[in-house]
C-alpha angles and dihedrals in degrees: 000000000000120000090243089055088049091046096048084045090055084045101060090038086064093049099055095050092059100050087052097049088046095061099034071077099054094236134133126229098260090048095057090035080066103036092057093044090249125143115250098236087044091054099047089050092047089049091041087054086235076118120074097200121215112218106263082067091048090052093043089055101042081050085052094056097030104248149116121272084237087060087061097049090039104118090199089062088058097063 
Protein backbone atom coordinates (compact mmCIF):
# COMPACT_ATOMS: atom_id res chain seq x y z
CA UNK A 1 0.00 0.00 0.00
CA UNK A 2 1.43 3.61 -0.95
CA UNK A 3 2.01 6.24 1.81
CA UNK A 4 -0.78 8.65 0.07
CA UNK A 5 -3.47 5.57 0.27
CA UNK A 6 -2.46 5.13 4.07
CA UNK A 7 -2.68 8.48 4.57
CA UNK A 8 -6.08 8.92 2.89
CA UNK A 9 -7.07 5.62 5.06
CA UNK A 10 -5.90 7.46 8.43
CA UNK A 11 -7.93 10.52 6.98
CA UNK A 12 -11.24 9.09 6.72
CA UNK A 13 -10.68 7.25 9.96
CA UNK A 14 -10.49 10.56 11.51
CA UNK A 15 -13.43 11.64 9.95
CA UNK A 16 -15.59 9.06 11.03
CA UNK A 17 -14.53 9.36 14.94
CA UNK A 18 -15.41 12.28 15.05
CA UNK A 19 -18.50 12.03 13.70
CA UNK A 20 -19.12 9.51 16.00
CA UNK A 21 -18.15 10.97 18.43
CA UNK A 22 -20.14 14.05 17.24
CA UNK A 23 -23.35 12.41 17.34
CA UNK A 24 -22.72 10.09 20.43
CA UNK A 25 -23.38 13.50 21.60
CA UNK A 26 -26.36 14.05 20.06
CA UNK A 27 -25.04 17.51 18.11
CA UNK A 28 -25.25 18.69 14.80
CA UNK A 29 -22.59 19.98 12.87
CA UNK A 30 -23.27 23.39 13.33
CA UNK A 31 -23.60 22.84 17.11
CA UNK A 32 -20.29 21.43 17.54
CA UNK A 33 -19.00 23.74 14.90
CA UNK A 34 -19.92 26.19 17.46
CA UNK A 35 -19.06 24.33 20.84
CA UNK A 36 -15.34 23.83 19.74
CA UNK A 37 -14.99 27.71 18.29
CA UNK A 38 -14.78 26.18 14.30
CA UNK A 39 -15.97 27.46 11.89
CA UNK A 40 -19.28 25.41 10.24
CA UNK A 41 -17.78 24.97 6.35
CA UNK A 42 -14.45 23.96 7.94
CA UNK A 43 -16.28 21.13 10.09
CA UNK A 44 -18.34 19.56 7.40
CA UNK A 45 -15.39 19.34 5.38
CA UNK A 46 -13.34 17.87 8.29
CA UNK A 47 -16.17 15.30 8.95
CA UNK A 48 -16.62 14.81 5.35
CA UNK A 49 -12.47 13.94 5.19
CA UNK A 50 -12.28 16.83 2.40
CA UNK A 51 -9.54 18.48 5.92
CA UNK A 52 -6.70 17.27 6.41
CA UNK A 53 -6.26 18.59 10.33
CA UNK A 54 -2.77 19.66 11.69
CA UNK A 55 -2.37 18.74 14.73
CA UNK A 56 -3.30 22.03 17.01
CA UNK A 57 -7.10 21.30 15.49
CA UNK A 58 -6.86 17.66 16.36
CA UNK A 59 -5.90 18.55 19.89
CA UNK A 60 -8.57 21.30 20.14
CA UNK A 61 -11.42 18.48 19.06
CA UNK A 62 -10.32 15.63 21.02
CA UNK A 63 -10.37 18.54 24.02
CA UNK A 64 -14.47 19.27 22.65
CA UNK A 65 -15.53 15.88 23.13
CA UNK A 66 -13.21 15.06 25.99
CA UNK A 67 -10.92 12.64 24.61
CA UNK A 68 -7.32 11.69 23.61
CA UNK A 69 -5.92 12.54 20.16
CA UNK A 70 -5.32 8.59 19.93
CA UNK A 71 -8.99 8.23 20.37
CA UNK A 72 -9.35 10.16 17.20
CA UNK A 73 -6.56 7.94 14.91
CA UNK A 74 -7.88 4.55 16.64
CA UNK A 75 -9.22 2.57 13.85
CA UNK A 76 -11.26 0.41 16.35
CA UNK A 77 -13.30 3.81 17.48
CA UNK A 78 -14.40 4.22 13.76
CA UNK A 79 -16.29 1.20 13.53
Amino acid sequence: MSIESEYNKLLQRVALNVRRLRKECGLTQEEMSRKGGFNYRFYQKLESGKYSPNLYTLFRIAKTHGVKISDLLDRSSSR
